[in-house]
N, C-alpha and C positions, 0 to 999 in steps of 0.2 A: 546830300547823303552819300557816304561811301557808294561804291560799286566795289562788288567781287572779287576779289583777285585770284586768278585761277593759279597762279604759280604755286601756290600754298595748298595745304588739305582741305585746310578750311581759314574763315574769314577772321573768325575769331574761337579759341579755347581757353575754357576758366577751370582753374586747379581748384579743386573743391564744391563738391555741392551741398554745404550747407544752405542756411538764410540767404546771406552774399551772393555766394557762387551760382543758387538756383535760378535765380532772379535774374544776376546780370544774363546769365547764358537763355531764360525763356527771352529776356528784352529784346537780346541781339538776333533772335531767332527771328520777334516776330519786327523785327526792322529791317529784314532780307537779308539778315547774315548766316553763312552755313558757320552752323555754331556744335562745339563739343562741348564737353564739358566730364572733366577727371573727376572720379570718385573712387575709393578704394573699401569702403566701407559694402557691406552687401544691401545697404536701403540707403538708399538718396534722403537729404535732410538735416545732414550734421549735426554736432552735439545736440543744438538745438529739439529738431525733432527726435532725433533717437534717445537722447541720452541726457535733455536740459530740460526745458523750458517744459515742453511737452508733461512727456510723463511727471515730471514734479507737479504740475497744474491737474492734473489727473489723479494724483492721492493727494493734494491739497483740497481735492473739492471731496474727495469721498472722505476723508479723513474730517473734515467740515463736518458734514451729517452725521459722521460717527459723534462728534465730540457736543454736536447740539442734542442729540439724543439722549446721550450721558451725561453729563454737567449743567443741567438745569435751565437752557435756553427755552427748549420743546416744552418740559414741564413748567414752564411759565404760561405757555398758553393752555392748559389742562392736557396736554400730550403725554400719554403715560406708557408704561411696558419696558420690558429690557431691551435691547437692541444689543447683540451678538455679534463680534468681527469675527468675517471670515479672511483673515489674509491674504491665502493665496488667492480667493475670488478677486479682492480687489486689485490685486496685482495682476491677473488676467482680464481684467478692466481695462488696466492703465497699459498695458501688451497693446490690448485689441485697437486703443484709441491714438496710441504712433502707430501701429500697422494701417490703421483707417489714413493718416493722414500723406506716409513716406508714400503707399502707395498712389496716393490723390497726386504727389509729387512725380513719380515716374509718369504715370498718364499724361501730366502735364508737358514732359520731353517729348511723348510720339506725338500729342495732337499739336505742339509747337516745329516739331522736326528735329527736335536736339540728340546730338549723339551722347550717349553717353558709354563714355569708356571707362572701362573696370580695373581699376589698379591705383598705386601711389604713380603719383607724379614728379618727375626732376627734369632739371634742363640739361640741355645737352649743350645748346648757344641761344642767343636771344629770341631765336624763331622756331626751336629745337625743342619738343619735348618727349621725355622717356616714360612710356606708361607699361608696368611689365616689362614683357621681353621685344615689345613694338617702340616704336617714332614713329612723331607725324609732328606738321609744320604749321603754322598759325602765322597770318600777318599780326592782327595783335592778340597779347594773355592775360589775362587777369588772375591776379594772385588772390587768391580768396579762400584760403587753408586755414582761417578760423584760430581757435586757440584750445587750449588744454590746461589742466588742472598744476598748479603753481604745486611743488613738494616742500615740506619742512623738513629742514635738516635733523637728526633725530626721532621722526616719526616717519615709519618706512611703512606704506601705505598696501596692504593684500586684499583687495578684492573678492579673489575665490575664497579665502579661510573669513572674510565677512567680522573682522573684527576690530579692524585702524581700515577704514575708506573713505575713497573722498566721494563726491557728489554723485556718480556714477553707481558707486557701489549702494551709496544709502539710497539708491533708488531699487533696492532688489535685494533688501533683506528678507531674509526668511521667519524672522519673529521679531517681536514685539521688544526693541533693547529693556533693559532691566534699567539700567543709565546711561543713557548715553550723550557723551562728553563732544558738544562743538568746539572748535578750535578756528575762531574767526567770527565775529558779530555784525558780517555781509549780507548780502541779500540768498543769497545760497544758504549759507550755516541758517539763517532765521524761517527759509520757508522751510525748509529739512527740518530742522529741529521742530517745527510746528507740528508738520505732518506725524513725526513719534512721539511728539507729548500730547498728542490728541490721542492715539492710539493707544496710549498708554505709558508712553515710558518717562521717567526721571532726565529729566533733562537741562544740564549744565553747558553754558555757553561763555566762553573764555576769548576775550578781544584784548587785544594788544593796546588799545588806546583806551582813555576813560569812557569814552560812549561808546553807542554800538552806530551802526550806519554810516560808515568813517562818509564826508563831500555830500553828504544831505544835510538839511538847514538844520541849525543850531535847536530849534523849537520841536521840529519833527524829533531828532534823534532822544531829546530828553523825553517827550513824549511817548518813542516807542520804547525806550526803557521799563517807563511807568507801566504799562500796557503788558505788554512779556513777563514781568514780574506778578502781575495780579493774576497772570492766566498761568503761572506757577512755575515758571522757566528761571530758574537760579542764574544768575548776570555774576560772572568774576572778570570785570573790569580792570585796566590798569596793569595786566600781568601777561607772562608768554609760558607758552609750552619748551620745555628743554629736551623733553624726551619723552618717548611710550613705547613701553614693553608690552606686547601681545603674553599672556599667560592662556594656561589648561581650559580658565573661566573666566578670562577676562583680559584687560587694559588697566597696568597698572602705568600714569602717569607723573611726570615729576613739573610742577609749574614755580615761575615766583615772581617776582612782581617785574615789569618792562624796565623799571630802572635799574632791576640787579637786586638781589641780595631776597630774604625772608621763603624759601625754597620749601615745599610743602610737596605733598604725592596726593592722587585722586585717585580713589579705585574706578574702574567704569568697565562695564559691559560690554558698551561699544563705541569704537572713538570714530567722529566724521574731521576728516583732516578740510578748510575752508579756507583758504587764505587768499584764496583768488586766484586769475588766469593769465596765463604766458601765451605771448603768440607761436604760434605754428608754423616755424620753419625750417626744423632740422630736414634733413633728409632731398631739400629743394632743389640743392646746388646752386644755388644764387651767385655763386662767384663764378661760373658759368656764362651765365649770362651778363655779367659785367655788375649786377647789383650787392650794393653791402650793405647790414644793419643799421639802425643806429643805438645809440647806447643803452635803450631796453628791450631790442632782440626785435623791432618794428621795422615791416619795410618804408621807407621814407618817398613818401610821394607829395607832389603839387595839389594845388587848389580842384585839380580837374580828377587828379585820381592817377595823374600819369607817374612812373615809375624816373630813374635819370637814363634808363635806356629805352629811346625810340620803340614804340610797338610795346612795350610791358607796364601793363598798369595792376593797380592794389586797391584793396577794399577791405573791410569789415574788421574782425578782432585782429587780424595783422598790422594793422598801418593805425595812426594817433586815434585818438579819442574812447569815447567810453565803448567798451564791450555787449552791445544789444542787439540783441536780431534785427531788431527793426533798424537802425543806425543803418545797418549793413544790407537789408533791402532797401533802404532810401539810395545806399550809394551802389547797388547793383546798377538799379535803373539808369543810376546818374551815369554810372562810367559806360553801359552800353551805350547808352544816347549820344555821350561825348564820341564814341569810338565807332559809331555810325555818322558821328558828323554833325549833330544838332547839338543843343547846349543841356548837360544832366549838371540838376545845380541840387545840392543839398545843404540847409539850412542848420548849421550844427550848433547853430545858439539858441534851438528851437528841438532837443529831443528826450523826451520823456523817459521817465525811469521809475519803474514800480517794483513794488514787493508786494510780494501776494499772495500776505499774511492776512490774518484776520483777525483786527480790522486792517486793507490794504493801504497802503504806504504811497503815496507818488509826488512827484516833482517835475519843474519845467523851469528852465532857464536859472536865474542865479538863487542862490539862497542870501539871504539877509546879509549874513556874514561877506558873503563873495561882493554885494550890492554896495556896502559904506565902503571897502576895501577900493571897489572900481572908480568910487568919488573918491579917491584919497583921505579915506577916513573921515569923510563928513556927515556924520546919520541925516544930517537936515536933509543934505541929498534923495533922500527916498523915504515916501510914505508907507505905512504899511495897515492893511485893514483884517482885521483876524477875527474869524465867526465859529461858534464852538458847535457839534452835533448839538448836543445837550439841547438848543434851540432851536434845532431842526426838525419840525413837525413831522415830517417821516420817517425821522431816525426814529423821533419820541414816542410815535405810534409802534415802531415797530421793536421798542424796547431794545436797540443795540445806539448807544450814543456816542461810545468810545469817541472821540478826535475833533479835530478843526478842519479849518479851511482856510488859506493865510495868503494875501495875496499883495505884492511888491510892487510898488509903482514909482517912476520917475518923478521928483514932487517937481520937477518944473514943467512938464510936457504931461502927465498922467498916463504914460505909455506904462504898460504893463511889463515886467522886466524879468518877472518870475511868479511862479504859481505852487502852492506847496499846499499836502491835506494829508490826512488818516482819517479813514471813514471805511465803511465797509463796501462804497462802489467809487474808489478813490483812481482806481485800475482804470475805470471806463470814464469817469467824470474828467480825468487830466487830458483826454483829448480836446475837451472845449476850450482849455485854454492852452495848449497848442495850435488849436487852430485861432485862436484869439490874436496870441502872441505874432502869427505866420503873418496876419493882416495888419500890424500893426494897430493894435486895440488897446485903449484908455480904460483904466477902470469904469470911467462914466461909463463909457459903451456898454461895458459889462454889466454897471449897474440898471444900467435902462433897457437892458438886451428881458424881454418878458422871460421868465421860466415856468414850465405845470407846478402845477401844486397839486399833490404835496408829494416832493420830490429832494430828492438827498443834494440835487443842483442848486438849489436854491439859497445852501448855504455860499455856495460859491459868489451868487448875485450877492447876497448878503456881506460878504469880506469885503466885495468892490465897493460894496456902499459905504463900510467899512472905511474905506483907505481915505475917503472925504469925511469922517468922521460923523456919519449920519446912518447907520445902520436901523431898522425898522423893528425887529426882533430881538434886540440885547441895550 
């Protein structure tokens, strides 16, 4: 393990404290590094806690019970009465529940020992960095400045006037939109838009490509199509947004189809601009430090996380791969461990990806399509075993059957290659088979792995059974 170097302030400082950033700096903390850690934001936790992940899962779940109240679910089991939205309460919910968690984060820097410094961060040289109107020096940095909301060109996004916003702002409207217009059929526009078509509003979602879920499996994305449509979300596939005019009372938009041509206007209430997230670099001075981009605005680092200049390394929505918190606390841990000297290894053919919707949405490793693609096109190459809720004793008891459970295996090794479902504990059930995948696990394993009964898992044992074409329940 490293030793200290006193020439410096400290051992190691991480620019940003989101997921990434919080993580590597408690690591390095507690592997006896005097560790900082830049934040400019007034609560530690990045998009994530403040403004992502969080608070969306917070009126996803209350926005849940509103909509099982009102639409028939409740009154399926004799549960009767009106049920009332208070808005602003449950917005003071979803306040108190990032403030419960940003602050669980700061406690976590004193009882770690972490400094945290208050400001934007830039370089000054490779060892050099500006926070405020201070410097201070770091043997090594990690760039961990996360990402931000992608703009479309012709829809110019305002926040405060709450009527073209992106993800940010639809988390802090003040009523209930009348229609409101998604622009992007991602995991963002889909849990957004859930949360206002529960609560009430008219809700149209407009994707650039003919599905929605662009890099989930071919099955899932038709799947969640069906699903969103029956729960009353109008789907305009196949077209782009060219422009939206903020008006007195509303969002008048002009859309037409992705290939050009048949141009139509939408009126809407309120538009959520979706299209996805750009990394976090302005402002860095990276050529400072001797680093350059590469050609989608990503810092370019190694196997290890290291940077091409000695002492500066990178992590999370900055640098390749998919944009998840969790991604990005796997590679905290990894790069403090490396940058203490032991070995941080993260396994990026092994990390999950939910929506959480209802029913929730998840994935692991390849989807079908990616799987014959990777054999050079040979389906024979890979079995697949697919088990539907509908026969899942606890779904069926619990009258929510929506989805499957689809599981990919190597047909000449039976190694598990991918795991794909929509169910309603799809979010917590896709850890099993990450951790399946992590160990190198064969469907058989899976198949013969016991599960409780009666439990929404079980579908999963069922798919693996599935893949050997011997399934017990279908």
């Amino acid at each position: 393990m490293k030793m200290a170097d006193h020439s410096y302030d400290y051992d190691v400082l991480v620019i940003g404290a989101g997921p990434g950033g919080y993580v590597a700096a408690i690591r390095a903390a507690q592997l006896g590094l005097k560790t900082a850690c830049v934040e400019s934001r007034e609560t530690l936790g990045g998009t994530c806690l403040n403004v992502g992940c969080i608070p969306s899962k917070a009126l996803l779940h209350g926005s849940e019970l509103y909509d099982h109240a009102n639409n028939g679910h409740m009154a399926t089991w004799g549960l009767g009465g009106e049920v009332t939205l208070d808005l602003g309460r449950m917005m003071e919910e979803k306040t108190a529940a990032v403030g419960d968690l940003t602050k669980g984060v700061e406690f976590l820097f004193k009882k770690n020992k972490v400094t945290w410094l208050k400001g934007l961060g830039s370089f000054v040289d490779a060892h050099t960095v500006k926070v405020g109107e201070d410097t201070v020096t770091a043997k090594d940095i990690v760039i961990a400045t996360g990402s931000s909301v992608t703009p479309l060109p012709g829809v110019d996004v305002d926040n405060d006037k709450k009527r073209i916003v992106d993800s940010t702002g639809a988390l802090d409207l003040e009523e209930v939109p009348e229609h409101l217009v998604v622009i992007g059929g991602g995991v963002i526009g889909l849990e957004l838009g859930s949360v206002w078509r529960r609560l009430g509003a008219k809700v149209t979602v407009i994707e650039f490509l003919d599905q929605l879920l662009p890099g989930m499996d071919g099955e899932v994305r038709k799947e969640a199509g069906k699903i969103f449509k029956k729960q009353g979300m109008e789907l305009v596939l196949g077209h782009k947004v060219t422009g939206a005019k903020a008006t007195a009372k509303g969002v008048k938009l002009t859309v037409e189809k992705s290939a050009g041509g048949d141009e139509q206007t939408i009126d809407a209430s309120h538009v959520l601009v979706s299209i996805g997230r750009r990394p976090n670099t302005e402002g860095l001075e990276l050529d400072r430090a001797g680093l350059q981009l590469d050609n989608r605005g990503r810092v370019e680092i190694d196997h290890d996380f290291k940077t091409a200049v000695e002492g500066i390394w990178a992590i999370g929505d900055v640098v390749t791969g998919p944009m998840l918190a969790h991604k990005a606390e796997d590679e905290g841990i990894a790069v403090a461990e490396n940058i203490a000297g032991l070995t941080g290894i993260v396994n990026h053919d092994v990390i999950p990806n939910v929506v959480y919707t209802a029913p929730e949405i998840a994935g692991v490793g390849l989807t079908q399509e990616e799987a014959i693609e990777k054999a050079g096109g040979d389906k024979k190459a890979i079995k697949v075993g697919k088990f539907p809720m509908m026969a899942n004793s606890r779904a069926k008891a619990n009258r929510d059957t929506d989805g499957f459970v689809k599981v990919i295996a190597d047909a000449e090794t039976d190694r598990v290659i991918g795991v794909w479902m929509v169910n309603t504990l799809a979010g917590t059930m896709i850890a099993q088979a990450a951790q399946a995948m992590e160990f190198g696990a064969t469907s058989e394993d899976i198949a013969y792995t016991c599960h409780a009964h009666p439990t929404h898992a079980e579908a999963f044992k069922e798919a693996a059974m599935a893949v050997q074409g011997k399934p017990i329940h279908m």
